[in-house]
C-alpha positions as a LaTeX table, in Angstrom:
\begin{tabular}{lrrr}
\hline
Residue & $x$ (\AA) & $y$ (\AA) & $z$ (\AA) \\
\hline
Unk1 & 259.65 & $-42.19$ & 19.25 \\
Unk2 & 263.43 & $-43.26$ & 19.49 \\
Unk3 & 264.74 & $-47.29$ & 19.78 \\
Unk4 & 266.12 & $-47.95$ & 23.27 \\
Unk5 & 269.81 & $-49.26$ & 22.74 \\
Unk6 & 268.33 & $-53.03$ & 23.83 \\
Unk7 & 265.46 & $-52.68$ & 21.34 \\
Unk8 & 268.29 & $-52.03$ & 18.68 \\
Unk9 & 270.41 & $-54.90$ & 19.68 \\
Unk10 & 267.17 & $-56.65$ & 19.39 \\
Unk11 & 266.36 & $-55.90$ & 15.64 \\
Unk12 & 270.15 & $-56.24$ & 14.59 \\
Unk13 & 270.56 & $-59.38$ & 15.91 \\
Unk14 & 266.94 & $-60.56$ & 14.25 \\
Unk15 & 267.80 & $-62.75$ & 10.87 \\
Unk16 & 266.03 & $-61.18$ & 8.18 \\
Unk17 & 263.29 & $-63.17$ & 6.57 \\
Unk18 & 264.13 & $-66.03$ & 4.59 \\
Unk19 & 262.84 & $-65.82$ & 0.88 \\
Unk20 & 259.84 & $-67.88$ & $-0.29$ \\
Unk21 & 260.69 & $-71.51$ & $-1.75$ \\
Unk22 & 260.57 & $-71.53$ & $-5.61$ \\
Unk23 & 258.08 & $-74.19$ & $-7.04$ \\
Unk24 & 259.94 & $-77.09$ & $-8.22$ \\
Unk25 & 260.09 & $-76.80$ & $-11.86$ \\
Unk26 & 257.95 & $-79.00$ & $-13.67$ \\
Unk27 & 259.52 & $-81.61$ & $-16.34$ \\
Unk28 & 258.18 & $-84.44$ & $-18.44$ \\
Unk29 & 259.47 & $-86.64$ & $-15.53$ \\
Unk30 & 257.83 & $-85.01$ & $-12.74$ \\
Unk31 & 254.38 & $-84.61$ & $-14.57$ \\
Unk32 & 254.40 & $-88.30$ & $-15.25$ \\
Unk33 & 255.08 & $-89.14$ & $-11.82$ \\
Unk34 & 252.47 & $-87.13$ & $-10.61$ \\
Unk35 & 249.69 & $-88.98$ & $-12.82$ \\
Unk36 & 249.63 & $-86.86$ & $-16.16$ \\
Unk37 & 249.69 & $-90.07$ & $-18.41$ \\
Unk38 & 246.81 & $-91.59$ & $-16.61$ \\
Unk39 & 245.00 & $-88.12$ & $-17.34$ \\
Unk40 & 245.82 & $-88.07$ & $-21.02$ \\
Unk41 & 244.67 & $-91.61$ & $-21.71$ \\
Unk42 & 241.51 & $-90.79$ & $-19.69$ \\
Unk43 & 240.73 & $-87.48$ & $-21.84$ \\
Unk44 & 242.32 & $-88.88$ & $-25.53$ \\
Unk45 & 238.98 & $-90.62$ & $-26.50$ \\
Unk46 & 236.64 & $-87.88$ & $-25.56$ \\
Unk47 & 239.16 & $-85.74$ & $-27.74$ \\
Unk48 & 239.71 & $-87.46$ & $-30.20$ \\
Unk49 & 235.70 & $-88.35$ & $-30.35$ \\
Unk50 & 235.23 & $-84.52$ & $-30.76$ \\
Unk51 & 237.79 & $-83.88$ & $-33.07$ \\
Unk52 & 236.50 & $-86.62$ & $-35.60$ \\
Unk53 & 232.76 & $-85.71$ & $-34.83$ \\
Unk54 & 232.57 & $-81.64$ & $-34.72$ \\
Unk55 & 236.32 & $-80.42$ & $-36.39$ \\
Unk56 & 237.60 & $-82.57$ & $-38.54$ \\
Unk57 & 233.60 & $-81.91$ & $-40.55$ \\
Unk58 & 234.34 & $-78.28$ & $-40.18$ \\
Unk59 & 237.96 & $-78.64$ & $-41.58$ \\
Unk60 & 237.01 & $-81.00$ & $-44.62$ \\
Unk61 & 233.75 & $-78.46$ & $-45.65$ \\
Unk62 & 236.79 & $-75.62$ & $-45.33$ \\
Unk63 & 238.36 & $-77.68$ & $-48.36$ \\
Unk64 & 235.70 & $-79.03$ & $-50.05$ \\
Unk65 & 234.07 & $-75.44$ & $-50.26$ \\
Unk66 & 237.53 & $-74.71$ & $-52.45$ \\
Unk67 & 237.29 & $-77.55$ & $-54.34$ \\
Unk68 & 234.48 & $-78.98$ & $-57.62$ \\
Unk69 & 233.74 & $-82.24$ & $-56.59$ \\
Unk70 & 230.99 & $-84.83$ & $-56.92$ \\
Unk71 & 232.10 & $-86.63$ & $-54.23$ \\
Unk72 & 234.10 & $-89.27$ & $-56.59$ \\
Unk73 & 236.33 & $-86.67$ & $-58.33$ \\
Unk74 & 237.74 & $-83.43$ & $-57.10$ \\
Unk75 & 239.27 & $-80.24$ & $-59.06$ \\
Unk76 & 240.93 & $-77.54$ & $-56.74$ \\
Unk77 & 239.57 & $-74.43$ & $-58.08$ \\
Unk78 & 239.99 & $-72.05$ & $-55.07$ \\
Unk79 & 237.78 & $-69.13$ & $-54.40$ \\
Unk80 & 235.80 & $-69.75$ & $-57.66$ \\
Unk81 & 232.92 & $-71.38$ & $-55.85$ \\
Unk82 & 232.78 & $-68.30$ & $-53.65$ \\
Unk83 & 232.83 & $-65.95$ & $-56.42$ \\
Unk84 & 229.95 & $-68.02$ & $-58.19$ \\
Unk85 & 227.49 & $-68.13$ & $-55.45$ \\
Unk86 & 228.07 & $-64.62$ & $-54.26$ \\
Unk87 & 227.46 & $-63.78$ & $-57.77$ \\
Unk88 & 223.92 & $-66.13$ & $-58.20$ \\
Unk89 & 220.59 & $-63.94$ & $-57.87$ \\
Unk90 & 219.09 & $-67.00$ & $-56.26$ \\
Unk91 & 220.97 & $-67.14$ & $-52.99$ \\
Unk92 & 220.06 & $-63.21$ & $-52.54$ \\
Unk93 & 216.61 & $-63.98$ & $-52.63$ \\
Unk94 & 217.68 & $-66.59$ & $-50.00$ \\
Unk95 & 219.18 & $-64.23$ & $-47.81$ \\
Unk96 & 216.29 & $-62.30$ & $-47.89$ \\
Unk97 & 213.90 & $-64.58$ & $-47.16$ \\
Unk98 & 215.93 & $-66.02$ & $-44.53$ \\
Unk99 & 215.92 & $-62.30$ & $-43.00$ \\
Unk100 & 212.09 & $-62.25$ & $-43.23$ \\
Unk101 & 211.37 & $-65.40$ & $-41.45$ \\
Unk102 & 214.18 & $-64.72$ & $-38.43$ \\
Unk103 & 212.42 & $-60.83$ & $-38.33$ \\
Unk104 & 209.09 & $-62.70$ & $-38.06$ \\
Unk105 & 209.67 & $-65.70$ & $-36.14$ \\
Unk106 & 211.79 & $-62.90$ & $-33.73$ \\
Unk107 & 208.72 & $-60.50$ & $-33.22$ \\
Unk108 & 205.92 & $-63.45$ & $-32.33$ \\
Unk109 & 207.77 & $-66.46$ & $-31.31$ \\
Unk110 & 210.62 & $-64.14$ & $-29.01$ \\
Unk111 & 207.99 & $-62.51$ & $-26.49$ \\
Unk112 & 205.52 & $-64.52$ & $-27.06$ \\
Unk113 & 206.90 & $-67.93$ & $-25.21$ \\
Unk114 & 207.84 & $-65.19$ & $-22.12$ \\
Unk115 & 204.03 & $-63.57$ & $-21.99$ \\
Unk116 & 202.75 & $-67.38$ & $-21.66$ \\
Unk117 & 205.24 & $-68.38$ & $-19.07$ \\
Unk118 & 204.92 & $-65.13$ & $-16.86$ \\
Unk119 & 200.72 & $-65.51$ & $-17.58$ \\
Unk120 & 201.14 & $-68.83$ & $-16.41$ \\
Unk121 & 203.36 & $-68.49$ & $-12.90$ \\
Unk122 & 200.66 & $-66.69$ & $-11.83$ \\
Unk123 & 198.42 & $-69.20$ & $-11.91$ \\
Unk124 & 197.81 & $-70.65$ & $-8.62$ \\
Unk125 & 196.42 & $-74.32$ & $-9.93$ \\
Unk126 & 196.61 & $-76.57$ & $-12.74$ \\
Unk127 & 200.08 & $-75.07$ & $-13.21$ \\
Unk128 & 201.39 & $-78.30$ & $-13.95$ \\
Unk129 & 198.78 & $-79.54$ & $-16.35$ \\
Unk130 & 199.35 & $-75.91$ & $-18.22$ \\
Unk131 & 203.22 & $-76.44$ & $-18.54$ \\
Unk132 & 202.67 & $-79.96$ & $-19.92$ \\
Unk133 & 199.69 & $-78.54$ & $-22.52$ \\
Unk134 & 202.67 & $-76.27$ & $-23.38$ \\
Unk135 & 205.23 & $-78.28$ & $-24.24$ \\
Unk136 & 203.37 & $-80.83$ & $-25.64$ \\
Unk137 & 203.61 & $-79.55$ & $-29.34$ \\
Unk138 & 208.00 & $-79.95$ & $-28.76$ \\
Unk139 & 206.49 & $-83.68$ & $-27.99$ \\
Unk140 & 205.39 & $-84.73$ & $-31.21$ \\
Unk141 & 207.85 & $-85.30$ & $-34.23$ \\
Unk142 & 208.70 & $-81.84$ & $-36.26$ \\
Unk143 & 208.21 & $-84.00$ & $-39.59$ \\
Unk144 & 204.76 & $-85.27$ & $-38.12$ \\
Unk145 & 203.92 & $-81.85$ & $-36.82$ \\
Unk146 & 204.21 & $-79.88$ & $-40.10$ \\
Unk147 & 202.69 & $-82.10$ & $-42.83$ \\
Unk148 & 199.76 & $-81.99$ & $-40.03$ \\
Unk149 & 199.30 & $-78.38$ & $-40.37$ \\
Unk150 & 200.10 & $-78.86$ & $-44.35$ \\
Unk151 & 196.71 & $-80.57$ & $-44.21$ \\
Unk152 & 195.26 & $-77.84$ & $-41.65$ \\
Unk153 & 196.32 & $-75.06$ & $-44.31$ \\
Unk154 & 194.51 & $-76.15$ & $-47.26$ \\
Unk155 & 193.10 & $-73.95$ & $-49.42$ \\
Unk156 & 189.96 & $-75.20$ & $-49.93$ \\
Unk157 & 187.06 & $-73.91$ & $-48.41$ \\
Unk158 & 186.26 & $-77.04$ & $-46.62$ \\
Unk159 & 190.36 & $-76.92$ & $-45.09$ \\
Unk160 & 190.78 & $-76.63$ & $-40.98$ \\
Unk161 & 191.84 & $-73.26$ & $-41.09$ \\
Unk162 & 189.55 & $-71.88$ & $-43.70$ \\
Unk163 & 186.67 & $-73.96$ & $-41.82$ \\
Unk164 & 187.34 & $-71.47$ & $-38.88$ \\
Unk165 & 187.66 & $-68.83$ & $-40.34$ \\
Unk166 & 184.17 & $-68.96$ & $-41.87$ \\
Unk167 & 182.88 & $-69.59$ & $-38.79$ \\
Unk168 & 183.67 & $-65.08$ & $-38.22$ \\
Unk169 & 182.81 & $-64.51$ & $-41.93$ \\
Unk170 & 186.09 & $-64.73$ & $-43.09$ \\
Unk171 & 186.46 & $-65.67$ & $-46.60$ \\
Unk172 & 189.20 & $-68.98$ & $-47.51$ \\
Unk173 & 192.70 & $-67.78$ & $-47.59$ \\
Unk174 & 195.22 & $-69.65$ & $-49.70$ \\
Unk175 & 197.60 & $-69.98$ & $-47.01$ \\
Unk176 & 200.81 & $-71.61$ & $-47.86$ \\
Unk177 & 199.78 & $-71.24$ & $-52.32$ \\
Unk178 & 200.17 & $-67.81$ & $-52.00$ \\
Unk179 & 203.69 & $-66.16$ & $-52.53$ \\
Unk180 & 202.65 & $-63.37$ & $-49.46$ \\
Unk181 & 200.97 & $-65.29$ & $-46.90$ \\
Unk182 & 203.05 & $-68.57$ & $-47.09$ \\
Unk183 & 206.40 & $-67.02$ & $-44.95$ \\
Unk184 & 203.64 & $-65.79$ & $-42.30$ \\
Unk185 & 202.06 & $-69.12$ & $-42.25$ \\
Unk186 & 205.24 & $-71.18$ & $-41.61$ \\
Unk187 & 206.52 & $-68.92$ & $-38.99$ \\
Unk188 & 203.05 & $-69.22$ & $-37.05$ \\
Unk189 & 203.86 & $-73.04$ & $-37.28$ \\
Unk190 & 207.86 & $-72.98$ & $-36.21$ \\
Unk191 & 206.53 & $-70.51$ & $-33.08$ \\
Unk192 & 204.08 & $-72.81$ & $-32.07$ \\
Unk193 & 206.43 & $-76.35$ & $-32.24$ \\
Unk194 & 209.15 & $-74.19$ & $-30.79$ \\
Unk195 & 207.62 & $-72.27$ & $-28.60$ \\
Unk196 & 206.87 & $-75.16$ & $-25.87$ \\
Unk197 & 210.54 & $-75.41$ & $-25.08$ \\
Unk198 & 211.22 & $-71.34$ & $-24.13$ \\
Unk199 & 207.95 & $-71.50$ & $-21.93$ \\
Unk200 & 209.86 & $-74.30$ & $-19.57$ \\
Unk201 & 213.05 & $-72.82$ & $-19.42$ \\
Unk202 & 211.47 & $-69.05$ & $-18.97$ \\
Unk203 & 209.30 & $-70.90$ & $-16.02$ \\
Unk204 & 212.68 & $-72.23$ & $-14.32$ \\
Unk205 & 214.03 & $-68.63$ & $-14.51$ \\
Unk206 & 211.38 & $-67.38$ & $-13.36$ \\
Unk207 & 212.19 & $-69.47$ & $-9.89$ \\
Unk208 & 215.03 & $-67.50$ & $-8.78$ \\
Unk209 & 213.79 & $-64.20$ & $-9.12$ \\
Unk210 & 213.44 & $-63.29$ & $-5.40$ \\
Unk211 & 209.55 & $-62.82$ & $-4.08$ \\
Unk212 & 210.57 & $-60.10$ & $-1.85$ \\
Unk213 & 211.08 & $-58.17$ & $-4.87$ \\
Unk214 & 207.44 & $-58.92$ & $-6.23$ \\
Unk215 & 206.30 & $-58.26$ & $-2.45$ \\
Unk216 & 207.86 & $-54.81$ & $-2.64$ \\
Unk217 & 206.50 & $-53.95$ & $-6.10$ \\
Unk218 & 203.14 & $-55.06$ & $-4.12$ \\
Unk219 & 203.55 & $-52.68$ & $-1.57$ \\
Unk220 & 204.12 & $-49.52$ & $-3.87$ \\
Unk221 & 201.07 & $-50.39$ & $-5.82$ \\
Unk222 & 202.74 & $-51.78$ & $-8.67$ \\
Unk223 & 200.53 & $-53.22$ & $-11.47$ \\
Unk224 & 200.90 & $-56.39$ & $-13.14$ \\
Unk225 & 202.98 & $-54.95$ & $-16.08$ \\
Unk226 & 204.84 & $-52.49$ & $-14.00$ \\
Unk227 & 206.29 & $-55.84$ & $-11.94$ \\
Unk228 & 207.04 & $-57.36$ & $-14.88$ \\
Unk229 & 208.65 & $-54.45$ & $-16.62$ \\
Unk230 & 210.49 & $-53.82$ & $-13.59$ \\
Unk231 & 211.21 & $-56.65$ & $-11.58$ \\
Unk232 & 210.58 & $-60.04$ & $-14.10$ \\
Unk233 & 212.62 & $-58.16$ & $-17.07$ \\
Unk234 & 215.74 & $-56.95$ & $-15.16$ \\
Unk235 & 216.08 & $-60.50$ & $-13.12$ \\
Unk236 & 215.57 & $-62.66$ & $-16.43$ \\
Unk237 & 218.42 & $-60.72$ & $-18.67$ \\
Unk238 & 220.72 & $-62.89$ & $-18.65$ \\
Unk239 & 218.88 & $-65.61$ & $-19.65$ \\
Unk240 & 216.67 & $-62.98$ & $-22.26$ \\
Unk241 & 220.00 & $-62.27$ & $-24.11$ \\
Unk242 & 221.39 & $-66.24$ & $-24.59$ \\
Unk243 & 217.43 & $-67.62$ & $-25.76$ \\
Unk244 & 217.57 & $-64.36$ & $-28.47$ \\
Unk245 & 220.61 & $-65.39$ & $-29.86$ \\
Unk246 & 219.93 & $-69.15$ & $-29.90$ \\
Unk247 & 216.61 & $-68.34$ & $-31.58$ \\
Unk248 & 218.86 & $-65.89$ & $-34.37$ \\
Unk249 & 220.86 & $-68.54$ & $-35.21$ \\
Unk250 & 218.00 & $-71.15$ & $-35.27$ \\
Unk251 & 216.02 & $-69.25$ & $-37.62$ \\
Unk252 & 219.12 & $-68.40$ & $-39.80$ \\
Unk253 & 219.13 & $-72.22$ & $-40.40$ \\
Unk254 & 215.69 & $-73.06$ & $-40.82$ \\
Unk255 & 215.04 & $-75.88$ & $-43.41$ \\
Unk256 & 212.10 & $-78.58$ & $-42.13$ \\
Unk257 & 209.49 & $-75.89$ & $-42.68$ \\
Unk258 & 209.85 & $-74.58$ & $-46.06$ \\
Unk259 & 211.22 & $-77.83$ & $-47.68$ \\
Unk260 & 208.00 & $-79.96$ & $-46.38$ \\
Unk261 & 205.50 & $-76.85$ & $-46.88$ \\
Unk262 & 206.20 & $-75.63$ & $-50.04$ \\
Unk263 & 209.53 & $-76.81$ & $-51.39$ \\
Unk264 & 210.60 & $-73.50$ & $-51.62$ \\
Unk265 & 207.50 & $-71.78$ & $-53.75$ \\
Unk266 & 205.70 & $-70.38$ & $-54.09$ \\
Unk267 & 207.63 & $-68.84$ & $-57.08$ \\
Unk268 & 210.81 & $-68.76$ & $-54.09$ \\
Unk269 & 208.72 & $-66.89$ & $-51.90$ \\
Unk270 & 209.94 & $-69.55$ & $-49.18$ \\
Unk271 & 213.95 & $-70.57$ & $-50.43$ \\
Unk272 & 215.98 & $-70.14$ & $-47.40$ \\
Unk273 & 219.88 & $-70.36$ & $-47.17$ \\
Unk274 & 219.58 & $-73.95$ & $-46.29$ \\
Unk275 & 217.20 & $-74.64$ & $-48.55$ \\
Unk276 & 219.10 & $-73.28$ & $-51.39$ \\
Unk277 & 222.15 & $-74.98$ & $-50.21$ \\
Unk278 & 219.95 & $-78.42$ & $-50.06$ \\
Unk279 & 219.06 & $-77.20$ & $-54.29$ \\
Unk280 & 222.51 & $-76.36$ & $-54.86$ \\
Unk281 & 223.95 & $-80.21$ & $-53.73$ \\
Unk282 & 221.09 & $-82.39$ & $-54.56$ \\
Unk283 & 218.67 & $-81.14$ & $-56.75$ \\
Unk284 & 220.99 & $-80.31$ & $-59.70$ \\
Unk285 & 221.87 & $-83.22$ & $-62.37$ \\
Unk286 & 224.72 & $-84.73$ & $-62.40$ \\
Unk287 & 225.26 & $-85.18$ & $-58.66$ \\
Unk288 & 224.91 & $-81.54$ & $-57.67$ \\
Unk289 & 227.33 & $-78.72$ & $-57.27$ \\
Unk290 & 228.86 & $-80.27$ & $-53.75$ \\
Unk291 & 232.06 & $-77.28$ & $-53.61$ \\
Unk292 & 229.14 & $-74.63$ & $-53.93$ \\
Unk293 & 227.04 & $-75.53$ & $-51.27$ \\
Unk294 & 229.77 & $-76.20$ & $-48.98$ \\
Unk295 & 231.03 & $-72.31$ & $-49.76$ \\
Unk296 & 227.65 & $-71.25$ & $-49.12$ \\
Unk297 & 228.01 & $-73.09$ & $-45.57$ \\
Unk298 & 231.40 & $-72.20$ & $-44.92$ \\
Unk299 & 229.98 & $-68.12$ & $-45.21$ \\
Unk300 & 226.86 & $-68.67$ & $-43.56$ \\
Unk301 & 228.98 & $-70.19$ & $-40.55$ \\
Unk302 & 231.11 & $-66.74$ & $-40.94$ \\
Unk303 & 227.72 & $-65.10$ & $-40.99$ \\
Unk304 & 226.32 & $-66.35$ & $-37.67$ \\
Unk305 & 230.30 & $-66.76$ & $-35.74$ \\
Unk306 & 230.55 & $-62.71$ & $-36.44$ \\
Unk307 & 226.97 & $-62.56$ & $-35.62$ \\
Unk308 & 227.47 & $-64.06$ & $-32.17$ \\
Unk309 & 230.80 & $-62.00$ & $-31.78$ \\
Unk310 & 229.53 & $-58.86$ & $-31.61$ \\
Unk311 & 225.47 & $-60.00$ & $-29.72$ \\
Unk312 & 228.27 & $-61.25$ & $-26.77$ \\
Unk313 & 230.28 & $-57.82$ & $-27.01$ \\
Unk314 & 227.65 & $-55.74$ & $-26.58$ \\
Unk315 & 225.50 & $-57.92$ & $-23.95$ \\
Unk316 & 228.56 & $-57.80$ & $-22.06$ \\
Unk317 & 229.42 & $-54.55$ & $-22.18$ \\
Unk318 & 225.30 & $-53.87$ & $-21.58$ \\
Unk319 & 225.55 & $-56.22$ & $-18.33$ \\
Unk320 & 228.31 & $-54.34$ & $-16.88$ \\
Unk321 & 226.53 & $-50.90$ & $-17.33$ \\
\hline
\end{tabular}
């Protein structure tokens, strides 16, 4: 439809719009008018408190690991401490072990902590008395709490365990002196002390899954595992995905267990990475091979950063499927 001749007037004599104002630009004096020095002397302690306390460790193992040292005296010898524990036998039958405990510990103490928490939201009383029962063993010290199954392990006949079992006609078991059953045994220990812990936070999670989903599983005739499978499962993923890679890089580091248990033995059954880093720095004479076990930290922190790398990758890219 045409302009009228006073519609055109109109629009010519309409200023065109004005252009939006540029931000001032900011300068030193400007942000220190406008409070930035009271914000940096508010933040430079807690800073500086976690540069000294978390980086500047992380920076000085970096160098140590390159260095042979006793602590007093240092000699920079580069990658040699690298090449000497990547070349020791002992620290792949570390690696090993530490993948057989984190494969074990992974296949009880992972779904095991979520079967007891869904079992026990659908309790209707005593829920509180159940969760406290629960995460009572996270209660009592870890140091306490092993060398009190170190006495319930015994091999004698007359041990707790072995007491038990020949209550069923089961013969004694050597438990933690034998090179087979001793890994099993310490994992059934670290899933119970740890296993208090996952139950609570599974329990919050379990909260804010919606009931109208649980009423509609109802409705269809859904069973008890096909609500979990379908409706507890999907709603707790998030939180599934961060507990499994905390518990990966938990039992990557475990130490308390094997060093109070057996020390290692039998025969290295039980030498973790820590454990053989713990040999390699104080257990040697003369003051322990410090460079070395740093180098073996320094790769097991590459180990477990790549680790979490890629678990966050793909749980991202699963999440947004």
């Amino acid at each position: 439809m045409t302009a009228t001749l006073p519609e055109r007037a109109a629009a010519a004599s309409t200023p065109p719009p004005a252009p939006p104002a540029r931000r001032p630009r900011r300068t030193p004096l400007t942000w220190l008018r406008g409070g930035g020095l009271a914000n940096l002397l508010f933040v430079a302690p807690m800073v500086f408190v976690f540069f000294f306390f978390s980086w500047s460790p992380i920076v000085q193992s970096v160098i140590m690991s390159l260095q042979k040292t006793n602590l007093i005296v240092s000699e920079w010898v580069g990658f040699d401490n690298y090449i000497a524990v990547l070349g020791d036998p002992l620290l792949g039958r570390a690696v090993i072990n530490t993948v057989y405990f984190a494969v074990l510990a992974l296949l009880f103490g992972f779904p095991l902590p979520l079967a007891m928490a869904v079992l026990m939201s659908e309790v209707r009383r005593g829920k509180g008395l159940y969760s406290a029962l629960a995460y009572l063993p996270v209660v009592i010290p870890p140091v306490v709490a092993v060398l009190l199954w170190k006495f319930f392990y015994s091999a004698d006949p007359s041990g707790v365990f072995n007491t038990v079992l020949g209550w069923v006609g089961i013969p004694p078991q050597p438990w933690i002196s034998s090179a087979v059953q001793a890994m099993p045994s310490l994992v059934l220990e670290a899933t119970w002390a740890a296993a208090g812990g996952s139950i609570i936070i599974y329990l919050a999670a379990l909260l804010s899954v919606p009931p109208e989903l649980y009423d509609a599983a109802e409705v269809d005739g859904a069973s008890i595992w096909r609500k979990v499978w379908h409706v507890t499962l999907p709603q707790l993923r998030g939180i599934l995905f961060i507990m499994l890679i905390l518990q990966v890089i938990a039992t990557a580091q475990v130490f308390l267990e094997p060093f109070l248990f057996t020390g290692g033995g039998p025969a290295g059954a039980t030498r973790t990475i820590l454990l053989y880093i713990y040999d390699k720095a104080f257990r040697n004479s003369l003051g322990g091979d410090y460079g070395e076990a740093t180098a073996v930290s320094v790769l097991l922190a590459i180990v477990l950063a790549l680790l979490s790398w890629v678990y966050f990758r793909l749980t991202n890219r699963w999440s947004t499927s």
